[in-house]
N, C-alpha and C positions, 0 to 999 in steps of 0.2 A: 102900401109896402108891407110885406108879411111880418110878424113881432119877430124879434129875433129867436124866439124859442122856435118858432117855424122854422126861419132858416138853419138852423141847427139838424132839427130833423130832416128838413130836405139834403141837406149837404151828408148825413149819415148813409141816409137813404142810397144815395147817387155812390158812396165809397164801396157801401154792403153790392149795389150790381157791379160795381169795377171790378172787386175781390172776386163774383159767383159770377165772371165771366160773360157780365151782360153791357158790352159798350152801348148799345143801340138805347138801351133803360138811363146807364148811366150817364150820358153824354147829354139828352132830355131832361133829366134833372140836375145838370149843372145846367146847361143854358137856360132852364127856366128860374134857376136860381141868381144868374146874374141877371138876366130880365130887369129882377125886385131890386139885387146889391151888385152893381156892374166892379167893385172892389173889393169883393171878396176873392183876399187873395187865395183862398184856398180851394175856392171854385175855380180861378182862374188856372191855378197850377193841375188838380184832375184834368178839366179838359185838356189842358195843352198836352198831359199823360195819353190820352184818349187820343188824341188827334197824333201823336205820334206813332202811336201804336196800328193808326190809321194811313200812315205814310206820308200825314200832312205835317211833315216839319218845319216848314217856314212856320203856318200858322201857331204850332205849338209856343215856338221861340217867343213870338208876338205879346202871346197871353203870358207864359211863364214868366217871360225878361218883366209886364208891369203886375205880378205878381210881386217879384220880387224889390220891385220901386215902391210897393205900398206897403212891403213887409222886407226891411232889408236883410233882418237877422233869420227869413226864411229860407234854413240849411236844406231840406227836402228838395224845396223848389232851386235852389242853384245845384245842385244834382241832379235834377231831372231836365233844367236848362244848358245844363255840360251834356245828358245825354241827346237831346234837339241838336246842337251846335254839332255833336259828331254825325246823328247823321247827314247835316248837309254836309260835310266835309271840314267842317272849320273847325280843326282837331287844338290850336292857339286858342281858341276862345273857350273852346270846352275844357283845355286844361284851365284857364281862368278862371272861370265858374267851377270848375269839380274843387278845384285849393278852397275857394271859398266856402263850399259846403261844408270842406273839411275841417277850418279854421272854424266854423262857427259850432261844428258837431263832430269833435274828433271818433264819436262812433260811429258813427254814421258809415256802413258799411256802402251805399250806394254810391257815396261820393270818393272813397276811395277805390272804386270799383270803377269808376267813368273817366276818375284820374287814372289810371293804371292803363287802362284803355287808348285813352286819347297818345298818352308818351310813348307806349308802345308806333301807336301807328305815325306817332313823327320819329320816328328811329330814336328818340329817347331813352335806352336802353337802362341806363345806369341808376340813370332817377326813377324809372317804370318798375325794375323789380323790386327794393324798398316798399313801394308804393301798392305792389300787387302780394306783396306779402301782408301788409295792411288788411287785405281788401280779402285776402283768403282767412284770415284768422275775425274777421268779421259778419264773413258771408260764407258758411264753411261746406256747402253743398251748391256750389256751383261751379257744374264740368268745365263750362267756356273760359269763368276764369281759373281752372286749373291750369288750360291749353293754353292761355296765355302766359302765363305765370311760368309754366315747363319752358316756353318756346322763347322766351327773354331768355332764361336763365340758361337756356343750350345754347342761345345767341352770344351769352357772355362767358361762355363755359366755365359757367359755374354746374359740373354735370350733377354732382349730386344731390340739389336743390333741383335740377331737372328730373331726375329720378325720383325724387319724391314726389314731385306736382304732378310724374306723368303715373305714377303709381294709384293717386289720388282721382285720378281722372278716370283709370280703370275700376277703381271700388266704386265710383257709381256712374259709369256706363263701363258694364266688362265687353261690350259686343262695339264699342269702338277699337277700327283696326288701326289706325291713324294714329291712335295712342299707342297702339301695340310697337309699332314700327320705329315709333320716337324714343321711347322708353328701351329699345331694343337698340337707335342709334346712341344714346347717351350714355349706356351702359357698354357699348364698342367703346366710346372714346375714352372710357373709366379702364376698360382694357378687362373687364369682364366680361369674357367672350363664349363663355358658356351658356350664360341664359342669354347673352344678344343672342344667339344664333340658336337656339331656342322659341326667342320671344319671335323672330325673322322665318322661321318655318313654320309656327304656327298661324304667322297672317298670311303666309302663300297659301296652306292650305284651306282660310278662309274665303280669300279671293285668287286663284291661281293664276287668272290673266291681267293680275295686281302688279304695272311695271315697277311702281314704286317699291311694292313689297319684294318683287324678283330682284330689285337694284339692293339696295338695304340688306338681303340675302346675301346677294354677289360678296358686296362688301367685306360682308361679315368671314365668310368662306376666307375670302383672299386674304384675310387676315389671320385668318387659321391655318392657311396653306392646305386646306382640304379641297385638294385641288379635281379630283375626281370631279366633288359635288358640285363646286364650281364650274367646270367645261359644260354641264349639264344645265346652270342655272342659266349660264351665260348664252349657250345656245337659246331658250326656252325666251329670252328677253328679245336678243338678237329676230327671232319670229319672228316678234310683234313691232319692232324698230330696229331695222337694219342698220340704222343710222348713229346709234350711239358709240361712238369711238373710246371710251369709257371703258365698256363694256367691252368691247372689243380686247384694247389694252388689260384688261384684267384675262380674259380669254387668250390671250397668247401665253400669257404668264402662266398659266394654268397648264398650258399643254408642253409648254420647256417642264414643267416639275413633272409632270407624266413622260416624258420622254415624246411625246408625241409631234416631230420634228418638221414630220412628213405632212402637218396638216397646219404649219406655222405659215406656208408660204399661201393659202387660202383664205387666210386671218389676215394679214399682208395686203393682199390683194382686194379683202374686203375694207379695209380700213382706205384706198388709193379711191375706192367707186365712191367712196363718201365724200373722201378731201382729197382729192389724185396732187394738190402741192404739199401734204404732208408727208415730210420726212424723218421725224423724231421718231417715229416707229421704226423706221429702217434702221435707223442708228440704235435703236433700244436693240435691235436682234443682231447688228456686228456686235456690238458689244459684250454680245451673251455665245452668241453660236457664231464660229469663223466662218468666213466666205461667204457670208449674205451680201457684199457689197460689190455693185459692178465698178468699171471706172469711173462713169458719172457718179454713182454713189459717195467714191473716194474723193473726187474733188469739192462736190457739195459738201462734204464732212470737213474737209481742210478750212474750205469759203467760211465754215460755219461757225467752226472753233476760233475762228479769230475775228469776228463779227462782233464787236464790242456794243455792237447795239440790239443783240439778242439778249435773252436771258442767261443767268449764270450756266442753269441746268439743263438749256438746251445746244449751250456749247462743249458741255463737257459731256453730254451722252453723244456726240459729234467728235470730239476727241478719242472716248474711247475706241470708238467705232475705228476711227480710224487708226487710232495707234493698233491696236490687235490685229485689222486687216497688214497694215504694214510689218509689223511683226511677225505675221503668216508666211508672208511675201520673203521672208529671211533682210527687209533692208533696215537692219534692225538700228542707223545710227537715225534715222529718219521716222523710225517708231521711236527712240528715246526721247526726239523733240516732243513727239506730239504728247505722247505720256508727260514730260515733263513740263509743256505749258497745259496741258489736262489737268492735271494734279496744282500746279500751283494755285489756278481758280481757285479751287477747291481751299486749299490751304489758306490761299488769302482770305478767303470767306469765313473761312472758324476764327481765325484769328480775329476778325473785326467785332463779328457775334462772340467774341470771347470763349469762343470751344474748342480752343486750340489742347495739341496734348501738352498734360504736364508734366515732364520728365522726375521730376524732386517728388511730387507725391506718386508715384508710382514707388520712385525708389523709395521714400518712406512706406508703403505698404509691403512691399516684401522685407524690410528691415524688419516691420512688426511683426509680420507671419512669422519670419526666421526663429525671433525670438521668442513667439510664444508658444506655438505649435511644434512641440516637442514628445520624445518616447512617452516620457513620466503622464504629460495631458490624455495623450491615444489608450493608454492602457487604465487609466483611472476611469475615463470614457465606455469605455468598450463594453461592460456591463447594462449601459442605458439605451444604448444606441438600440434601432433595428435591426433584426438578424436576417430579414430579406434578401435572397441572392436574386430577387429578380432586376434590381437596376445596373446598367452597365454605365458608365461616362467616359466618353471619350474626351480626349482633351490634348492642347500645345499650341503652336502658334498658329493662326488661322494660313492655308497654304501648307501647314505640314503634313498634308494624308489624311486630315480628319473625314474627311467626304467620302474617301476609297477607302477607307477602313471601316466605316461605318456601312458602306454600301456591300462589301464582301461580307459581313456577320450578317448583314438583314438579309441577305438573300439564301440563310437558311432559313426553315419552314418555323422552327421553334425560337425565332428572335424579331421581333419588331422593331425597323428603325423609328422614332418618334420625333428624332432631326433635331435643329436648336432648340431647346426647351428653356424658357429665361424665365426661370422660377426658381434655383437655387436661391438668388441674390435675394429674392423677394423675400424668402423662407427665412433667411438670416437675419435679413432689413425686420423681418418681425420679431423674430426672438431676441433682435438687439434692440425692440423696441424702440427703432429710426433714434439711435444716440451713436452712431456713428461706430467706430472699432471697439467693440466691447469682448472682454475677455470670456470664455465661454463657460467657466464655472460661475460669471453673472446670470446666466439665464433661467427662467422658471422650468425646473424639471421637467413638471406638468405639460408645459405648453411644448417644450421640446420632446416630448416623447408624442404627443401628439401631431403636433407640424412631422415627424416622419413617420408615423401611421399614414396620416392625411396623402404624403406625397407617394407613400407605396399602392394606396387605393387611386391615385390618379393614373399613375401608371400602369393598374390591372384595367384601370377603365381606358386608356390607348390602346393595349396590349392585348385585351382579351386573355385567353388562354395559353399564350405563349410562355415562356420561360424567361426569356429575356428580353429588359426594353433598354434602349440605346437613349443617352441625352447626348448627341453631340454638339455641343457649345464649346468651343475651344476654348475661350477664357474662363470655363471655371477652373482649368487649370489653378488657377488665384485663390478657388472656393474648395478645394482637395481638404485641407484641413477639417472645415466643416462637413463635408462630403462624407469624413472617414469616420467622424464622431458619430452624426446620425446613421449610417449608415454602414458597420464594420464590415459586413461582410460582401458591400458592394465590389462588382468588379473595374477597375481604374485600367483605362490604356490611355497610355502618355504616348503622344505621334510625334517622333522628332526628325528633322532633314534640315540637312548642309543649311544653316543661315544665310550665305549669301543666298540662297533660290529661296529662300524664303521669304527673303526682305523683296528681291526684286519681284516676286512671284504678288506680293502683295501690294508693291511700287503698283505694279501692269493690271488690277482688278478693280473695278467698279464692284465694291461691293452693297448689298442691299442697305446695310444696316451703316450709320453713321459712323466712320471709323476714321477718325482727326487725323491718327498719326500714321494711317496705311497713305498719306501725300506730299510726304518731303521722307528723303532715304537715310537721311540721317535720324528722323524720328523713327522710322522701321527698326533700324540698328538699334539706338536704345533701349526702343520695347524690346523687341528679338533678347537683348544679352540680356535683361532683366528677369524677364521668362524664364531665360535660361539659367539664372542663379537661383532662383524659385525652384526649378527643375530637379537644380542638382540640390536644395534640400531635402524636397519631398522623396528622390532615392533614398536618401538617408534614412530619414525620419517614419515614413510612410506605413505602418504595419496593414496587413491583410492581402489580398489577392490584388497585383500589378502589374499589369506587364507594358516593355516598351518594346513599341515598333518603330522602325528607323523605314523613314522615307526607299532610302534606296535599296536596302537591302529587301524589301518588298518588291519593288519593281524587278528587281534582279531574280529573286527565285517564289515568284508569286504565288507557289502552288505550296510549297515549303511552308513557307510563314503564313497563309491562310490556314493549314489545317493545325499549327503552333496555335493560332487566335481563338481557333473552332475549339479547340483543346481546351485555351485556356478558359475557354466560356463554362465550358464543362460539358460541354454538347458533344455529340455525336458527329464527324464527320458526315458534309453534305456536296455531291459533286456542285450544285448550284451556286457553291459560294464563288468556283471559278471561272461562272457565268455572272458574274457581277450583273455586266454591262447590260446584261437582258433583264435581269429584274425588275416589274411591274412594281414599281411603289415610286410615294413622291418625294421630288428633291426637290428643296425648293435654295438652298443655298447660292451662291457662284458658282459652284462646283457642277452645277445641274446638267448642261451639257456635257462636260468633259468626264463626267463616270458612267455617261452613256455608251461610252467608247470602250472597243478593246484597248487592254493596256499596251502602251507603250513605253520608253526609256526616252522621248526629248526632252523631259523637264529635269531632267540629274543633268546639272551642269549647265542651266539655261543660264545663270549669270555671267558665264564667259562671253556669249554674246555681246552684251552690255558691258563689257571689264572697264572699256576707255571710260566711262561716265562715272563709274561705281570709286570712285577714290574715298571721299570721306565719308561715305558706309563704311566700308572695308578696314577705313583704320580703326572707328568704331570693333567692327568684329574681330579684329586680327588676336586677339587673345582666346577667341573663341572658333577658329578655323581648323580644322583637321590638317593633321599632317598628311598632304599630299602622297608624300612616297610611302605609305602605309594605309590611305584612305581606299576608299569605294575608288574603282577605275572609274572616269566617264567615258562612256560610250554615245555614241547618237543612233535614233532610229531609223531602222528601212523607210520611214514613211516620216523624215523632219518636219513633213507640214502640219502633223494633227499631234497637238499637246496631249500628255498622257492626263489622267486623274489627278488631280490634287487635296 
């Protein structure tokens, strides 16, 4: 038997080839080392390294596991016996053994590295990232368990622990796309969608016939409502897999916000060769566009919406469908039903999840505005703000013209619509530093004079060189105060029409964005008159460039109060404006079909339709109603089937 100083030097011998890459050396001088000492456990545990690396993982197991019986407190060898156990599958044992590496050598970077590993791959998610956090502050240059480490933490969305791992993963491999694309979904779901769709164009143009990366693209697009790029990416996916309905679905969306009408019933018909018993698409497009549905269509919508064994959201995009064809149809007590068990869905569902509207705290925020957003504040203000004429906000209750107002300024050549822009609140949410309604002489100068620097260079960068850029979001209406500080010399149009068509107009709409109290008519009403007290301070109060457009009076002399608007832009008269309906740009709102169209006069006066149903709205509004004998005439139009702009 060799002195032990021999075996010393053989067992160095045998590490120094493992390290310089020589199994074939190294594996030779462990077996001829247990030859001499068959319990040397640290012969026993190289080879079993050796032989794993070899693809012989039962045999490793063998040796490591009486490794570790002749040496229990050997931390090394139950980490390299956690990573044996993983690769035969036995992900339970390999966490066993990796705790114990850890337990006996809490630095031991290996064994929190085999732990993290193994919980991941049994859906242990909770306990895995703790654990892979361990293992990365131990082991601080390894990509895979970066990828691990990101792919828990986007599992658990925890996205900016995802962003930093996948961050990590590109500083040492930048020429991973994989991480590009992750790093690019994490940062979508953070709702930073400038470098997602950034980080998503640069792995297309790494791998172009990259589905994953064209999807991940699409994505991102559709969340931008950059809907041009989108019909582009969409088609380019659709090539390579016809089959994705996904895809598809984002691709019809894409061509309603282009206007592109005529090529929705091709997308339609592609989406039938894939799944010919899919019908939620059908119903996504009565919903949006009138008269896509045949009779069979209508009664499948009826069967559908009362199908209690469907999903919520596939009966109510079957409601809509249906209430709006019925409503087309003029049978309008039989559209009220369907709207009205449409919406209650709907309502009942927020109420459960607790997202019901709050009446009281709404009224407490306009209480607060009232009272704090006054002359004295605007004009104390008005020295700090930006003096940018280039932002317009449109704004009032959603339904009251913001769409066709918005679409008749963008369709001169010196004004870009920009659409819903939901970055006021965010802008405020910062300089109120997330403490909720803060008064505005708390904010840091500094940081306010820059947040609308910041928001006028976002809008040169939508805008390009135009003159004027449009935010239509009709509840900043709410944000007017702020709006006017940072911005005195911004242009404000407040859209206002008849509340009942207001309320009902918003009762009858699927709209995109979660909106609790457009599903019982009585919470329409209260938002509506609340707005409306809001309204009638900001007249008051309001200094700088405003003007208001009334729903019907628009309609009525369209040509009139377009070149009033154009005027008050400070632009030049363009006849384009009163080609609305043809202007090439996206809409991505509710509104999308319906400003596609020449104007007409059925929506002034659509709540008479509905009068029988409308009771306690109505008393709700009744202090808020125009006097009839003195109001707007209602008139209906040559063509009652096709609703005008909203």
């Amino acid at each position: 038997m060799p002195e032990p100083g021999d075996i010393e030097t053989m067992l160095d011998a045998a590490i120094s080839a493992h390290e310089a890459h020589d199994p074939d050396q190294a594996q030779r001088l462990c077996q001829q080392l247990l030859r001499s000492d068959p319990d040397n456990p640290e012969a026993l545990n190289l080879l079993g390294v050796i032989l794993q690396d070899r693809g012989l993982a039962e045999e490793s197991i063998a040796l490591i596991s009486r490794a570790v019986e002749i040496d229990p407190a050997f931390s090394d060898a139950f980490a390299n016996l956690a990573r044996g156990y993983r690769f035969t599958g036995d992900e339970g044992r390999a966490v066993t053994a990796a705790r114990r590496a850890t337990e006996l050598d809490p630095s031991l970077g290996e064994g929190w590295l085999q732990l993290g590993f193994a919980l991941v791959t049994l859906g242990r998610y909770e306990e895995a990232l703790p654990v892979l956090r361990e293992a990365v502050a131990r082991v601080p240059d390894a990509p895979d368990l970066y990828v691990s480490l990101a792919a828990t933490a986007q599992t658990l969305k925890e996205y900016q622990a995802a962003v930093d791992a996948w961050r990590e993963v590109l500083r040492l491999r930048p020429d991973r796309n994989d991480a590009t694309i992750n790093l690019g979904v994490a940062l979508f779901e953070m709702d930073q969608l400038d470098e997602a769709v950034a980080l998503h164009r640069r792995a297309v143009e790494r791998a172009p016939g990259d589905v994953t990366a064209l999807a991940a693209l699409a994505r991102t697009l559709h969340r931008r409502f950059e809907g041009a790029e989108l019909v582009s990416v969409c088609r380019q996916i659709l090539e390579i897999d016809p089959s994705r309905l996904d895809i598809l679905a984002m691709l019809s969306n894409g061509q309603i916000w282009l206007g592109q009408f005529d090529d929705i019933e091709t997308t339609r018909a592609a989406v039938l060769a894939v799944e010919p018993e899919n019908k939620s698409f059908a119903q996504q497009l009565g919903a949006v566009i009138p008269g896509t549905l045949d009779d069979a269509g209508l009664a499948l919508c009826q069967s559908q919406l009362h199908d209690t064994g469907l999903p919520i959201g596939d009966r109510v995009n079957a409601g809509y469908a249906l209430a709006r064809a019925l409503d087309r149809a003029a049978d309008f007590d039989a559209a009220f039903e369907a709207f009205r068990t449409t919406n209650a869905l709907t309502h009942e569902a927020d109420l459960a999840a607790n997202q019901g509207f709050n009446p009281a705290e709404l009224r407490n925020f306009v209480d607060n505005t009232i009272a704090r957003y006054t002359r004295p504040l605007f004009a104390a203000f008005r020295p700090m703000g930006n003096p940018s004429e280039l932002p317009i906000f449109i704004v009032g209750m959603p339904r009251s013209g913001t769409s066709l107002v918005e679409q008749i300024a963008a369709s001169h050549p010196r004004v870009f619509g920009a659409g819903e822009l939901k970055i006021i609140m965010e802008l405020v949410t910062r300089l109120n530093r997330d403490r909720g309604f803060v008064w505005p002489t708390q904010w840091d100068m500094d940081q306010f004079r820059a947040e609308a620097s910041n928001h006028i260079d976002r809008l040169r960068a939508l805008g390009g060189d135009v003159d004027r850029v449009i935010d239509k979001l009709p509840d900043n209406i709410q944000m007017l105060g702020h709006i006017r500080l940072l911005f005195p010399n911004a242009r404000i149009i407040i859209c206002r029409r008849d509340l009942r068509d207001v309320c009902v107009s918003c009762y009858t709409t699927r709209f995109g964005d979660h909106i609790s109290w457009s599903n019982d008519l009585r919470d329409c009403a209260t938002r509506a008159v609340e707005i409306e007290r809001l309204t009638e301070h900001w007249r008051s109060v309001l200094p700088g460039p405003v003007l208001e457009v009334r729903y019907e009076t628009l309609v009525e002399n369209l040509e009139t109060e377009s070149r009033r608007l154009i005027d008050f832009l400070g632009l030049d008269w363009d006849p384009a404006c009163l080609e609305f309906h043809k202007t090439q740009r996206p809409v991505t709102t509710s509104s999308a079909w319906q400003v596609r169209q020449p104007l007409y006069d059925s929506s002034v006066g659509r709540w008479r339709s509905y009068h029988a149903h409308l009771g306690p709205m109505l008393k709700i509004l009744a202090p808020y109603i125009p006097d009839e004998t003195s109001g707007t005439a209602i008139r209906t139009s040559a063509d009652p089937s096709t609703p005008s702009s909203e």
